[in-house]
N, C-alpha and C positions, 0 to 999 in steps of 0.2 A: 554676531547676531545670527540667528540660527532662523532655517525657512521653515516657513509655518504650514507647508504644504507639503515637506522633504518627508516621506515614511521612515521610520527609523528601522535598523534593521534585525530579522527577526532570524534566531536560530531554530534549526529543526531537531529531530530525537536522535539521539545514538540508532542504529540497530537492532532488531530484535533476532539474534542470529545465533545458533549454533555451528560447531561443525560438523553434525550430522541432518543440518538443514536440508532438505533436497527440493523446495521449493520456495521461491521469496514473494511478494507484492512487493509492488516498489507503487508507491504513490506519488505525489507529484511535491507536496508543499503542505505541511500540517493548517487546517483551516481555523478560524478564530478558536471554535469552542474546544477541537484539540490543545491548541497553545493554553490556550485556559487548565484547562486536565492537566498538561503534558500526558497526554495522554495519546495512541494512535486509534483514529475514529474514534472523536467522543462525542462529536454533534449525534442528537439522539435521533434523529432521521437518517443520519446514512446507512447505509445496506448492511454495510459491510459486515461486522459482526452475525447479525443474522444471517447470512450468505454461508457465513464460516458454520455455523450452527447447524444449518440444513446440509450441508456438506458435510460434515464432520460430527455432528452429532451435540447435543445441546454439553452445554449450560451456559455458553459462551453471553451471551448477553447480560447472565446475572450473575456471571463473576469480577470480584475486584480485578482491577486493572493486571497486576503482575501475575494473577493467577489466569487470565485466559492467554498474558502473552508465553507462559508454560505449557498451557492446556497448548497451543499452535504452535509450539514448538514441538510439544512430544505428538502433534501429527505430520511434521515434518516441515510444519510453513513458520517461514521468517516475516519481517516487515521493513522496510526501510522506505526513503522516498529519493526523486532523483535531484534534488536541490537540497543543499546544507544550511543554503541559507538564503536570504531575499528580503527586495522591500516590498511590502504588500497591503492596500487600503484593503480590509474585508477578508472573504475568502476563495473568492474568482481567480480560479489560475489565470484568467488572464488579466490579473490588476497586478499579477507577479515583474518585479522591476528589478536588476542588476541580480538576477537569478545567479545563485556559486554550486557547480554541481558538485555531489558526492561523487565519490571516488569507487565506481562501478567495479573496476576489479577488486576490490574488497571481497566484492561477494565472493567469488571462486576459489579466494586466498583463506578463506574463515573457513567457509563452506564446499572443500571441494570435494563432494557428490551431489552439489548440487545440479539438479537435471529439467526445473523450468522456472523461468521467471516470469511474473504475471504482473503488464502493465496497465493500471488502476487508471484507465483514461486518457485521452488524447496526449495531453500536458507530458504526462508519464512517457507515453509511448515515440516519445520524442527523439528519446535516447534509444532505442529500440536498437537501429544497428548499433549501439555500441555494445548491447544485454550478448546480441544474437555475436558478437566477435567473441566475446567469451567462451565458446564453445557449447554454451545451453541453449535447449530450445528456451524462442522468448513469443508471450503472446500477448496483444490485445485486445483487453477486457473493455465491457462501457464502464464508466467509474460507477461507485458504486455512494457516489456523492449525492445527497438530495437536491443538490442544483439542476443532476441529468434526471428530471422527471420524461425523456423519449421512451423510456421503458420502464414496465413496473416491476416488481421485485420479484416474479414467476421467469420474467422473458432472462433480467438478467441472473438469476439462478441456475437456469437452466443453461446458457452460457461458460460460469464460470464451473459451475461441476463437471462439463465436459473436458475441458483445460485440464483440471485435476485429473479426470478420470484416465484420461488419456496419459498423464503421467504418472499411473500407476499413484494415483493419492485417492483420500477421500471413501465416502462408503458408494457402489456400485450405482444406487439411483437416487436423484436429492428425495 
C-alpha cells in the first residue's frame, strides 16, 4: 500500500553546457511548469529569460526552447541546477524533501574556462562554498523566480548584468 501523501520523486534536466562555457546559473529545482516543458524557466512569469534578453540581446523569449538554449550558449552561459532530483509538493524550494545533489564538479570538468557561476537564489546558493572550491568566482543572485516578488525586474536586472559584466560577459549596459 503506498502513502497518499509520500511525493513521488521528480527528476531534473541534464545540463545546458559546453566546453567553452565561461559562465553557468545553477538554479535550484525545475519548478511545476518547467517539469511540464521540460523545459529550464518555463513558468511564463519568471524573469529569467528576459534578464538574459536585456543582458544579452533579444530574441530570447520568442525563441523555441533548444534554440535560446544555443543562443546562451554561443554567449557563453550554461544552465544547470543544484539538485538532480527531489520530492516536491508545487514549486517552493522550500517544499523540496530528500533533495540528491548534482555533481558540482562537472561543471569545471566539461567546462574548464569556466570563470563564474551565478546562483539563481537562496536554495541555489546553498552550495555556494562548494561552486567557490572549484576555483570560479561564484555569486548570488535574487532568483529570478515569480515567487521572489521583493524586487521587480529593473532592481533584479540590474544586479545580474553586473555579475556578467564584471565577468567580462554580456553587452556593457542592460
Amino acid at each position: 500500500m503506498s502513502d497518499a501523501h509520500a511525493s513521488p520523486e521528480l527528476r531534473a534536466f541534464e545540463p545546458v553546457l559546453r566546453a567553452d562555457t565561461r559562465a553557468v546559473v545553477l538554479g535550484s529545482f525545475p519548478g511545476v511548469a518547467s517539469l511540464e516543458a521540460a523545459a529550464y524557466y518555463a513558468h511564463p512569469r519568471n524573469q529569467f529569460w528576459p534578464i538574459m534578453a536585456r543582458i544579452f540581446g533579444p530574441p530570447f523569449p520568442e525563441l523555441p526552447w533548444p534554440e535560446r538554449y544555443t543562443r546562451l550558449l554561443d554567449c557563453g552561459v550554461g544552465l544547470w541546477d543544484i539538485y538532480g532530483a527531489c520530492a516536491r509538493e508545487g514549486s517552493l524550494d522550500s517544499a523540496i524533501r530528500n533533495p540528491q545533489p548534482n555533481d558540482l564538479g562537472r561543471l569545471t570538468r566539461e567546462a574548464p574556462g569556466l570563470r563564474l557561476i551565478v546562483h539563481n537564489g537562496a536554495e541555489s546558493a546553498r552550495r555556494i562554498g562548494e561552486t567557490r572550491a572549484l576555483g570560479v568566482t561564484a555569486v548570488r543572485l535574487p532568483s529570478t523566480s515569480p515567487a521572489n516578488a521583493r524586487l521587480d525586474l529593473e532592481a533584479k536586472l540590474e544586479r545580474w548584468a553586473e555579475a556578467f559584466r564584471q565577468a567580462g560577459l554580456g553587452a556593457p549596459t542592460p
